[in-house]
N, C-alpha and C positions, 0 to 999 in steps of 0.2 A: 504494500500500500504506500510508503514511502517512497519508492522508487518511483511509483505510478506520479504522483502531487510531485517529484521534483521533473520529471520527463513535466508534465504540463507546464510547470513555471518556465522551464528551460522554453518552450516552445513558445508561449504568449511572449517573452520579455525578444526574442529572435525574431518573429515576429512585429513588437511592436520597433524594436529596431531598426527592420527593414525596410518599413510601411512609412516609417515618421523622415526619412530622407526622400524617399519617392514621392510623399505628399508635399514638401518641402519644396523640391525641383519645379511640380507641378505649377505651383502657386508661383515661382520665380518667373517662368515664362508666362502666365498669364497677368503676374503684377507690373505696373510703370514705377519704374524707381526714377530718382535725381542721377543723373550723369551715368558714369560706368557701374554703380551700382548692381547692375543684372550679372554683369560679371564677375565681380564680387562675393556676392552674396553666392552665386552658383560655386565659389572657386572654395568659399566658408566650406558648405553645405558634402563639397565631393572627398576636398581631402585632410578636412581636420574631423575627430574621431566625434566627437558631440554636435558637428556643428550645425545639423538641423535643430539643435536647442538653444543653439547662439542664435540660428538664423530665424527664431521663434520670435524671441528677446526685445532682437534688433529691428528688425523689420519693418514692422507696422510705424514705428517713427522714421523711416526712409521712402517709403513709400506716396507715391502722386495720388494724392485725392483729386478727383475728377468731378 
């Protein structure tokens, strides 16, 4: 039974991992940032290890309100 509850943890947190960069990317090319911004933010997001929780953070005060 233990083994079962840690296999599930393992699997949701890999999961939410994977899901939280790919929805991150998403949002990058469909938001209008200030200047080179999109590049940025995507370059945050690809190869620092958290960085779709920096790109969470930061974001929404970089971003073009329309």
């Amino acid at each position: 039974m233990e083994i079962l509850m840690i296999l599930f943890t393992v699997f949701f947190l890999s999961l939410f991992f994977l899901l939280l960069p790919l929805i991150a990317i998403i949002d990058i090319v469909r938001s209008r940032f200030y200047g080179n911004d999109n590049l940025l933010m995507l370059l945050i997001v690809i190869f620092i290890p958290f960085g779709s929780i920096i790109y969470f953070l930061i974001a929404p005060s970089r971003k073009i309100r329309v």
